[in-house]
N, C-alpha and C positions, 0 to 999 in steps of 0.2 A: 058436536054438530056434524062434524067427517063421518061418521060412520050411519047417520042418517042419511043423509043425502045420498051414500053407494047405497044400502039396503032400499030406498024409495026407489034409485033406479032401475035398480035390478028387480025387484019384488019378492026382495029374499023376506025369510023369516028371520026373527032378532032369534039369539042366544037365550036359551031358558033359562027361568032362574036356577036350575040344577048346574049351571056351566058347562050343558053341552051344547055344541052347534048344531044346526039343523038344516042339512041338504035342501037347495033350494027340489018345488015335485021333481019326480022323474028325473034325478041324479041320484049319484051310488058314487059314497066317500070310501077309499081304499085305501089312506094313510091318515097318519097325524105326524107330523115332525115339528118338534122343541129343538128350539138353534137359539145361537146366542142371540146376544141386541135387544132382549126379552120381544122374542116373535115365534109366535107358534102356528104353523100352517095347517090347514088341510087340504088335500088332494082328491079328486073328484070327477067323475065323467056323467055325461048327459047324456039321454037318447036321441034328443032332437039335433045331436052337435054330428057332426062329420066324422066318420072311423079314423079312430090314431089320437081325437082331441082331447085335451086333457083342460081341467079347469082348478087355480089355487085359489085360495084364501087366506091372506093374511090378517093376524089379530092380535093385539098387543095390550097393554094396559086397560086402554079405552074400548077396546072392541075390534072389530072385524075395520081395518081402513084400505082393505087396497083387494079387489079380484084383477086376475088376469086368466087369459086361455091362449094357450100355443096347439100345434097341430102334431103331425107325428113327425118332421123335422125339429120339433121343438123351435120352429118360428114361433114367435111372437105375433097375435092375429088381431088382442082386444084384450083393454084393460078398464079397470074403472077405478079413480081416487078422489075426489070421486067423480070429475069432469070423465066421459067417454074416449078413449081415446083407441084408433083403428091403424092398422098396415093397411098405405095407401098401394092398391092393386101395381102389378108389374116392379119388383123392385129391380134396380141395377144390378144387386149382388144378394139374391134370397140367403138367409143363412141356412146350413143344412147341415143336419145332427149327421145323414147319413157321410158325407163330404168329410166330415171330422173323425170320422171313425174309420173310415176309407185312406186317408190320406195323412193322418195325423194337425192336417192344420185345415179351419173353416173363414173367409173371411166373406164379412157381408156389409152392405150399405144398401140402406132402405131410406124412407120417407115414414111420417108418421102423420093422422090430422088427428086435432081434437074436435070435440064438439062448440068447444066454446068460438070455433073461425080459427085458432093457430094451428102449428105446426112446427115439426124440426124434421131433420135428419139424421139419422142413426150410422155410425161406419166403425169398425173394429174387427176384432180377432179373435178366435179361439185357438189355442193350441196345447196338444196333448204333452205333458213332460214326459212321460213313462213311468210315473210314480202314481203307486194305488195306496190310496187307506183305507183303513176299517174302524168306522165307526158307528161304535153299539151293533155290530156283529156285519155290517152290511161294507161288502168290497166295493169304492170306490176309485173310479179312475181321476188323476187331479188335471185340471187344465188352465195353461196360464192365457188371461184375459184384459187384453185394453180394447176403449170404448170411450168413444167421443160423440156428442149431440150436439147438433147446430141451429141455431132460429133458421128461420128462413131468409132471416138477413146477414149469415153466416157467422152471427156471433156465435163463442161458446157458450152455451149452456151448462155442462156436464161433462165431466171427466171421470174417467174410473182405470184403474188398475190393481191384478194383483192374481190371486189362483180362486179357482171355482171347483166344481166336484161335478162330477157326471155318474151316471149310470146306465151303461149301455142297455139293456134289459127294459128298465121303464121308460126312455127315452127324455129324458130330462135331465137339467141342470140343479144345483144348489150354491149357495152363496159362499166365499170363502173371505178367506184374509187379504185383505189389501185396502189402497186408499184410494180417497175420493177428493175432486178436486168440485165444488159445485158454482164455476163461474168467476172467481175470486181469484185464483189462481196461490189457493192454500190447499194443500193438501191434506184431509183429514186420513188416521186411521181408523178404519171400520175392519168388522170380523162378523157374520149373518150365519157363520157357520152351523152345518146341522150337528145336534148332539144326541136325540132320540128319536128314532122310526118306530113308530106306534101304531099297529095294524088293529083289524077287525077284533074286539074279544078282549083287548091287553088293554092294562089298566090307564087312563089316560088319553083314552081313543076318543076322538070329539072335544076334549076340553078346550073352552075359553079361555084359560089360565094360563098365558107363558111363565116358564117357570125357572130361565137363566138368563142374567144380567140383566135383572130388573131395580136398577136403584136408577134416582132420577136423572143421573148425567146419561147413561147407556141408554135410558128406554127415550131420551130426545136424541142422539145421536142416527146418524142414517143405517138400515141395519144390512143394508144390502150393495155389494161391491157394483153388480152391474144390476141393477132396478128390474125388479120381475114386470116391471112394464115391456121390458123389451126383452130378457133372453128366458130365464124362470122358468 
């Protein structure tokens, strides 16, 4: 039913029977990345969207459950899982991809509404360790990341900590290792990590099929340390 309800919103196209995705008009898909947690994303830009913005697609077992879009700071601007959810204008502390590359550390605290009438607030950190990896041939920078969400009646929501992956070049983030705490105050370990960047041409490009850690403890598990609703 989740993946109905984001495709009715948005007015995307479903998944062909061949298992590939289909850019909503007037977008143009420039990646595919297979990462653990059995989640396979695509990467995407629009013409009607603002220069620098960038749009994912997450898809798992069941399908496509979760879009979001960041800007060229790699803020976070607008998701969907499928309730709507927006960066409320003016935040306290924007996060900014340039800031973190400039200075080695990003810290932001923002506001968040849904459609449905709620809300939380977002506050945390990024910061660069100095260690780069390479996976499936592509240099990444690692950075370590805590991140807390609050109701607006200041309970916890959401806890995350642990390392992420960045790419100075495309201006975005990727998922890494670390845990998550959601409200309970137990800590799960998660890992969303990317394992194949699959471009225009290469075999795999658009597939609906995530293709690692797909058995059914991993594909219910959360697959992402800090929620591509807010940094991704």
């Amino acid at each position: 039913m989740r993946k109905f309800l984001i495709l009715a919103c948005l007015t995307l196209p479903t998944a062909s029977l061949a298992g590939i995705w289909e850019a909503p008009k007037g977008c143009d898909v420039f990646m595919t990345v297979q990462a653990k947690a059995c989640r396979v994303s695509h990467f995407y830009t629009c013409g009607a969207d603002a220069p620098g913005d960038q749009w994912r697609v997450d898809i798992d077992q069941e399908g496509p459950f979760f879009y979001s879009r960041i800007d060229s700071e790699a803020q976070w601007i607008e998701s969907y899982d499928p309730i709507k959810q927006t960066l409320d204008p003016s935040p306290a502390d924007p996060a900014s991809f340039s800031e973190l590359l400039a200075s080695g550390i990003d810290t932001w605290d923002f506001n968040l509404s849904r459609a449905d009438g709620s809300g939380s607030r977002a506050t945390g950190y990024d910061r660069l360790t100095g260690k780069t990896v390479v996976i499936d041939g592509i240099s990444l920078s690692q950075t370590e990341v805590e991140f807390t969400e609050f109701g607006r009646d200041g309970t916890v929501l959401r806890r995350s900590r642990g390392n992420e992956y960045l790419n100075p070049d495309w201006r975005m983030f990727f998922a890494g290792p670390g845990e998550t705490d959601l409200g309970d105050g137990q800590w799960v370990p998660i890992d969303g990590s990317p394992v194949e960047f699959i471009f225009p041409g290469e075999e795999g490009f658009l597939s609906t099929q995530p293709k690692y850690d797909c058995d059914a403890l991993t594909a219910n598990a959360p697959a992402t340390i800090l929620p591509a609703s807010l940094k991704e």
